[in-house]
C-alpha positions as CSV (number, residue, x, y, z in Angstrom):
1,X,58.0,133.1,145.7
2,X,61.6,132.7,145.2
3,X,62.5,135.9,146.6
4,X,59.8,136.1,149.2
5,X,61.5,136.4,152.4
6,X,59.7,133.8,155.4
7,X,57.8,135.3,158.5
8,X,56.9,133.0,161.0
9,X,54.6,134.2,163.8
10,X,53.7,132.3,167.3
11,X,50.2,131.9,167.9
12,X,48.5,132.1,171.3
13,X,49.1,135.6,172.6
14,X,50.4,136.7,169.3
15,X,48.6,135.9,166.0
16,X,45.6,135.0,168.5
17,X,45.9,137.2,171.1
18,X,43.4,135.5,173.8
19,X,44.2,132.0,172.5
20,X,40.1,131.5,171.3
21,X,40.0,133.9,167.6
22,X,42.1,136.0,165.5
23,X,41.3,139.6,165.4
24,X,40.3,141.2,162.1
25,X,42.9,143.6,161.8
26,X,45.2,140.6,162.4
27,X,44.0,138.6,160.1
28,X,43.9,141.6,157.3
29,X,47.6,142.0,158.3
30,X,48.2,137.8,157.3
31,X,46.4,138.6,153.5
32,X,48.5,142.0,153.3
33,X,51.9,139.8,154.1
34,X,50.9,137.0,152.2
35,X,51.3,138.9,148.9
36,X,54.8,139.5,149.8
37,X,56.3,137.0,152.2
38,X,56.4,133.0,152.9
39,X,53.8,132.9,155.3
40,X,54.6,130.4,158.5
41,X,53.7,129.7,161.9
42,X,55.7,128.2,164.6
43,X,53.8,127.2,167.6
44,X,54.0,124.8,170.2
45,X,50.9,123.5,168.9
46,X,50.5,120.3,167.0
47,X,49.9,120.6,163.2
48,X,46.3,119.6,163.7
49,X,45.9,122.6,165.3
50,X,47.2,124.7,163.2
51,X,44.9,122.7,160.4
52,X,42.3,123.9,162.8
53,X,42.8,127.3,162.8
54,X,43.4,127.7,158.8
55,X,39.8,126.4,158.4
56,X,38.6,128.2,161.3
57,X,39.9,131.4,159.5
58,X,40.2,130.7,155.7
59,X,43.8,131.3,155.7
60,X,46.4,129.5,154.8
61,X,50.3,129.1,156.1
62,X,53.0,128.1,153.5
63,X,54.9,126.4,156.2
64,X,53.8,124.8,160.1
65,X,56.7,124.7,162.9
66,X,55.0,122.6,165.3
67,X,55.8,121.1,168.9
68,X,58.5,123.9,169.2
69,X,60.4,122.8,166.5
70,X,59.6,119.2,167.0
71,X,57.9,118.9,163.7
72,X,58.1,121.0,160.7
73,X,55.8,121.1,157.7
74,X,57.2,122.6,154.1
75,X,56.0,124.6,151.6
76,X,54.7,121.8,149.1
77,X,53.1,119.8,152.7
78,X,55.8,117.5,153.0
79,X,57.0,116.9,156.5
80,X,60.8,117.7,156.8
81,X,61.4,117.0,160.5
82,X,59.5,114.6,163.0
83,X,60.9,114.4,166.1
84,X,59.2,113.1,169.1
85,X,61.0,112.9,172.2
86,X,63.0,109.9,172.9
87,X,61.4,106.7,174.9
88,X,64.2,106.8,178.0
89,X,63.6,110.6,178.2
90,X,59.8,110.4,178.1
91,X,60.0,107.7,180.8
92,X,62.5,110.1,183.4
93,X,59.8,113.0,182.5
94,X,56.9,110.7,183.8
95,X,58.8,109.5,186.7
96,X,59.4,113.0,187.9
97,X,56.0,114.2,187.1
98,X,54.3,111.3,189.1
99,X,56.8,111.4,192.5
100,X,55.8,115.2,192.5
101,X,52.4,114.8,191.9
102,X,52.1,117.6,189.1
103,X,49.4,118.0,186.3
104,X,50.4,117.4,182.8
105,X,49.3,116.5,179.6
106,X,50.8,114.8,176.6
107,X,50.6,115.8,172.7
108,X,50.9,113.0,170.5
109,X,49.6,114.8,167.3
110,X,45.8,114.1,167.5
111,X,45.5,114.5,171.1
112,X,45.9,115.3,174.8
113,X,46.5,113.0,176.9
114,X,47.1,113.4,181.5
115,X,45.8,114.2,184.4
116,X,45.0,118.1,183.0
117,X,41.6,119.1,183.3
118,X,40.6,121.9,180.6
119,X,39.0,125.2,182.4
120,X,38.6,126.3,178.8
121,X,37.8,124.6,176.1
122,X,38.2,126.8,173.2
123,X,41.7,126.6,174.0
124,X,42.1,122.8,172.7
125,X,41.3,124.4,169.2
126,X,39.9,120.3,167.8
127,X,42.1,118.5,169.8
128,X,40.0,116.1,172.1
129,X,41.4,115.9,175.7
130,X,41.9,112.8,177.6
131,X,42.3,113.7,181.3
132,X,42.9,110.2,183.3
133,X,43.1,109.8,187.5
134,X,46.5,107.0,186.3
135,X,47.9,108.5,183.0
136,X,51.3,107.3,183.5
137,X,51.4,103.8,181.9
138,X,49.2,105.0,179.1
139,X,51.2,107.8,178.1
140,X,54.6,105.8,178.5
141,X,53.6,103.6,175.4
142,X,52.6,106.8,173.4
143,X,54.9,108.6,171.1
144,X,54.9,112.0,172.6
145,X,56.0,115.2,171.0
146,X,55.6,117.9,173.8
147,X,54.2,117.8,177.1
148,X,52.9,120.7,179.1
149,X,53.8,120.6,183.2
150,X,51.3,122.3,185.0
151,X,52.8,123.0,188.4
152,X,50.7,126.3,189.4
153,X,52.0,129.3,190.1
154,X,53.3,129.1,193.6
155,X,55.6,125.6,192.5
156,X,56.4,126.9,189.0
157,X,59.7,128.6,189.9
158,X,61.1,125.8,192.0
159,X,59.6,122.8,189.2
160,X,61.2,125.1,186.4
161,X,64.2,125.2,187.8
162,X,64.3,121.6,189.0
163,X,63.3,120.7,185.4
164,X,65.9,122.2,183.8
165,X,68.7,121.1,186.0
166,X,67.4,117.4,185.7
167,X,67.0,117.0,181.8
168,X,69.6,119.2,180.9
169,X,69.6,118.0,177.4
170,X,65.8,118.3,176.4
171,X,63.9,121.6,175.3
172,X,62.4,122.9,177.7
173,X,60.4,126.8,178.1
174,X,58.4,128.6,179.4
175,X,54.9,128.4,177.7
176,X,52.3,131.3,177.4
177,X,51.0,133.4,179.9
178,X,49.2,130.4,182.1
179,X,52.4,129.2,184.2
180,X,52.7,126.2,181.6
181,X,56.2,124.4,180.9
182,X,56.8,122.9,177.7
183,X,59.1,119.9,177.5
184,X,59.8,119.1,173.6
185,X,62.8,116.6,172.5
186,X,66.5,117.1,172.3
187,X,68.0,119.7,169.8
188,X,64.3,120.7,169.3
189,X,63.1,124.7,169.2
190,X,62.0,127.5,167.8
191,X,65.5,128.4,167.3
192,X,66.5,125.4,165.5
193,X,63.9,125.3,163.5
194,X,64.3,128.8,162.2
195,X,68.2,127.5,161.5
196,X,66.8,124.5,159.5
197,X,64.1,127.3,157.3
198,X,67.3,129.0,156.4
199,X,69.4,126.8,155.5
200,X,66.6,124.8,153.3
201,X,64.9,127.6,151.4
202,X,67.8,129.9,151.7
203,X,66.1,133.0,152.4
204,X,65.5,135.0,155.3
205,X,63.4,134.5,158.2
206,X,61.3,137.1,159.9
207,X,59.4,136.2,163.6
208,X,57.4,137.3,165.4
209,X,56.4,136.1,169.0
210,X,55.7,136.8,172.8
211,X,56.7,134.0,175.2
212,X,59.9,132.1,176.5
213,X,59.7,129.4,174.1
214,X,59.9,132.3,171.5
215,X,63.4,133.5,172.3
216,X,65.1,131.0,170.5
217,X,64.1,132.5,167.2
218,X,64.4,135.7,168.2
219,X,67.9,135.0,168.4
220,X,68.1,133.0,164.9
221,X,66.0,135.2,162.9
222,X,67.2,137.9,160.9
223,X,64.4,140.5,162.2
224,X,62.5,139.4,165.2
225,X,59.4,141.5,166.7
226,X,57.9,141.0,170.3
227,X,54.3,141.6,171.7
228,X,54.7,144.3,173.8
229,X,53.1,142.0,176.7
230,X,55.4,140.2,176.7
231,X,58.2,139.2,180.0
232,X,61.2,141.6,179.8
233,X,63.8,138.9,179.7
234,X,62.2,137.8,176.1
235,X,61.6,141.3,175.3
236,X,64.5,142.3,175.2
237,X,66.1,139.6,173.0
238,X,64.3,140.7,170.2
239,X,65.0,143.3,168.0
240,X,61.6,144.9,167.8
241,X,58.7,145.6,170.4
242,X,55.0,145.5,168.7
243,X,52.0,146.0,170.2
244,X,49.9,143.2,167.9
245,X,50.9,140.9,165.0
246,X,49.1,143.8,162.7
247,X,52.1,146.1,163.1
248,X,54.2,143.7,161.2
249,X,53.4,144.6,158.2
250,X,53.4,148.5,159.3
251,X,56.9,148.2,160.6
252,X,58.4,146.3,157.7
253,X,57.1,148.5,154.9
254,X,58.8,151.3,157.0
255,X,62.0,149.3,157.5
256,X,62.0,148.7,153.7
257,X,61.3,152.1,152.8
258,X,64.2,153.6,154.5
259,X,66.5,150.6,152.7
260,X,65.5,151.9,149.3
């Protein structure tokens, strides 16, 4: 393993494409990598989840990036970084949320908590969702890692926007391919943790992903590929377009072909 390079790879709408069940060739391109590479994942998922889907699949990740850099698992199953987002910030999220009267939910680890109701279920992947008519008091006294604003798609531009300007110093991205904002804590992201990878194994770090909250890796990583789906202001900031997670392991056996 010590001179395994890492490859992380996003999840939903990239190592599982309709966010319900890997494809086969996908999953035969994860054993073919595996022989050669640090396999990770870096999701804005919880760790269950990603627990989930290993047993779901019979696979297994060397490392877990969760919560968009929020919480990150190593190679021996130690967590190296656990960090949910402060109390005063989660409290100025709320208060926003509730004045605007926009959906949310709440991920504290082993759950999902707001006023969200799930149109499909295959999507919580284990986790059991709490949807309440009041969730603010409830989730104040949690200790949240990420939270998903649901404006819909006519409000998302202006909520985005608003967001951002508001809570300048907290992570915040667009999510998926379902108009979803994901608010993790401060100094927290793909990007980041793709920094901290590097500096603690000391190796490189391949990615691969599709959505906003994916472009901070693309720009830390040392090769980045994107799902051709994907928006062209995140397209564009990495260094490779794909079509699906199996032409990883096509593109990077031609890449190191033409090093030799």
């Amino acid at each position: 393993m010590d001179e395994k390079k890492i490859i992380l790879t996003d999840l939903d709408g990239t190592f599982v494409m309709d966010s319900h069940s890997v494809n086969k060739k996908d999953l035969d391109a994860f054993h073919e990598l595996k022989d050669n590479f640090i396999m990770g994942v870096a999701t804005g998922r919880s760790l269950k989840e990603i627990d989930y889907l290993e047993e779901d699949n019979g696979i297994k990740f060397d490392i877990g990036v969760g919560f968009n850099g929020s919480l990150i698992r190593g190679t021996n199953g130690e967590l190296l970084v656990d960090k949910p987002i402060q109390h005063d910030d989660l409290c100025k999220i709320l208060s926003y949320l509730e004045s605007n009267n926009i959906i949310f939910d709440a991920l504290d680890g082993l759950k999902r908590i707001g006023s969200y109701k799930a149109t499909d279920p295959k999507r919580l992947w284990g986790m059991n969702l709490v949807t309440l008519n009041d969730p603010f008091d409830t989730v104040r006294d949690m200790n949240i890692y990420k939270i998903n604003v649901r404006p819909g798609k006519e409000k998302f531009d202006k909520v985005f926007s608003n967001m951002i300007q508001l809570f300048p110093g907290l992570s915040i991205y667009e999510g998926g391919t379902q108009q979803r904002i994901e608010i993790s804590a401060k100094n927290s992201s793909k990007g980041t943790a793709v920094e901290y990878l590097k500096n603690k194994y000391k190796r490189d770090v391949i990615v691969v992903g599709d959505s906003g909250n994916d472009a901070p890796m693309f720009e830390k990583a040392d090769i980045s590929f994107c799902i051709s789906h994907a928006k062209p202001e995140v397209k564009n900031k990495a260094d490779y377009a794909i079509d699906s997670f199996a032409d990883v392991s096509e593109k990077l056996n031609s890449m190191y072909k033409e090093m030799i």
